[in-house]
C-alpha positions, 0 to 999 in steps of 0.5 A: 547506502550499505555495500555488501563486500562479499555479494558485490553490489549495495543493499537496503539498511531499514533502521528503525525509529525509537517507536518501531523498536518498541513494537518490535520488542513487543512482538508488534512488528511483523515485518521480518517474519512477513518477509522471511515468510514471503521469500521462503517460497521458490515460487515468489511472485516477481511483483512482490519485492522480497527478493533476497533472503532477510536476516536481522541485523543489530535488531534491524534489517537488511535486504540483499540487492538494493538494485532490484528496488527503484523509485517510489510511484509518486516520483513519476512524470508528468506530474503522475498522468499515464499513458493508459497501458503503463497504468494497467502494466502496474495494476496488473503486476501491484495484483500478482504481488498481492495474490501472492502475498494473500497465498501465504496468508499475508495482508500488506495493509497499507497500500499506496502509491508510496509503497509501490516501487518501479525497478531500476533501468539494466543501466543502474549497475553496481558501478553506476550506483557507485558514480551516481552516490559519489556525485548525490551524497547523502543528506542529514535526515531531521533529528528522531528519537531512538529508545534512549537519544535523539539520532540523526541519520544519513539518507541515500538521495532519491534517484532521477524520476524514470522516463516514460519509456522505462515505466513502459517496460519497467518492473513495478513491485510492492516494498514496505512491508512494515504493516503487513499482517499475518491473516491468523495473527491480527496485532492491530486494527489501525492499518491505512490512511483514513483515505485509504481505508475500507469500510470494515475497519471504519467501522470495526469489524472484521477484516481478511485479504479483502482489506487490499481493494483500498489499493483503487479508492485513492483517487476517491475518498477524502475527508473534504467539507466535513467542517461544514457538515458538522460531521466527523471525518470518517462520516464523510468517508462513508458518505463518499463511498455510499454515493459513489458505490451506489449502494448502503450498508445493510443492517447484517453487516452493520451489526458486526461493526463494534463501531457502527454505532458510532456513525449509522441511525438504528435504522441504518442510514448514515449520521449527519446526512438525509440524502444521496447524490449517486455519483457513479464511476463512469463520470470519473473513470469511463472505461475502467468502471467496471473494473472500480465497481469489481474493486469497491463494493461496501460489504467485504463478501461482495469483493473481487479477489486479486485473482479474479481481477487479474482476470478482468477484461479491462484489464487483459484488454 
């Protein structure tokens, strides 16, 4: 883990791999303008990690102040159940960081409970660090290929798991910022996991800020029995979504997709299934369904912004 001698205190050192050099070459790779973009602003959202400035460093970057990072969301306790308050603590400050980013005209495209970073305890000091690196020392990363070699780096060992009283009072902020977009500058269409993907991009069709509402599908959606249906895995994503959103994809939408073809009847019922069984969020999630309901509707004008969920009862219950 890098030490800035003249800040007093350790920083992030995001070297990138052979692939991720060459779109940055090719002007792909947004990520350093999006910071520089994100923490330009005095006003930045506490929920969005950019908090230092960024420079490139060796065609890489850097960001001051890796105390302000933390453990990724999927390292959490009790095998990842939560008390609900702790739930609704990370909802809300994952929405401000989204609301901010949308305000400067950014999509962070690819978020999930990796990409969503728990700060470190006031007990993680610089100091702390220092013992905790001397006792956990790096560990060899598998060999990558760079533009010209193969490379083996060293990687920081993950930190302990925070306990549950430190996720209770805890930050929680969104880091990897590798695929985010610029809303007027679109480089690619290929932005989350399959499981994680709204329908718009499916499909190929336009997409704006709304495209951050995946954020609350994960749970959800996922390519299961597709095999036996003889139908493609994105074919099985839609059918999900259609049975737990209790609505279908109408024509006016469809005809916008490039890719809908692909997957819908002319009549626009879904390739490969003649029936639906409505399974609705209040059999999964109880009390937040109406909140889920706001999140996932299947047509991108019928979306709540980050805003507007922010200011869901549920929510501020």
């Amino acid at each position: 883990m890098p030490f800035m001698l003249r800040k007093n205190n350790y920083v992030a050192l995001k070297i990138l791999n052979g692939y991720a050099s060459q779109l940055n070459r090719e002007d792909k790779l947004q990520e350093l303008n999006v910071l520089q973009r994100l923490s330009s602003d005095t006003s930045l959202s506490p929920s969005v990690d950019p908090l230092g400035s960024f420079s490139r460093l060796l065609t890489h970057f850097y960001h001051q102040g890796i105390e302000d990072d933390g453990e990724h969301l999927s390292s959490l306790p009790n095998n990842g159940y939560l008390p609900l308050p702790i739930v609704k603590r990370m909802l809300r400050d994952v929405l401000l960081g989204i609301a901010h980013a949308h305000s400067r005209g950014v999509a962070h495209t690819d978020i999930k409970p990796d990409n969503i970073m728990i700060t470190l305890s006031d007990a993680w000091t610089t100091e702390a660090i220092t013992e905790w690196l001397r006792a956990n020392p790096p560990v060899t990363h598998p060999p990558e290929c760079s533009l010209t070699k193969v490379v083996m780096a060293f990687v920081t060992q993950s930190f302990s798991p925070p306990t549950l009283s430190e996720l209770a009072v805890g930050k929680f902020t969104l880091a990897d910022w590798g695929s985010a977009q610029f809303f007027n500058r679109q480089t690619t269409d290929n932005i989350t996991p399959l499981g994680l993907r709204p329908p718009e991009i499916v499909l190929g069709g336009e997409w704006d800020e709304s495209v951050f509402n995946a954020l609350t599908n994960c749970p959800l959606f996922k390519p299961i029995g597709y095999k036996e249906r003889n139908v493609s895995e994105e074919v099985m994503i839609l059918y999900q979504m259609i049975m737990f959103c209790g609505e279908f994809f109408n024509e006016d939408f469809l005809t916008r997709c490039s890719q809908s073809h692909d997957y819908f009847n002319r009549n626009c019922s879904l390739k490969g299934f003649d029936r639906f069984m409505r399974k609705p969020f209040e059999d999964c999630i109880k009390h937040a369904a109406a909140f889920m309901h706001r999140c996932l509707r299947l047509h991108p004008k019928d979306h709540a912004t980050a805003c507007k969920l922010l200011e869901d009862p549920w929510l501020l219950s």
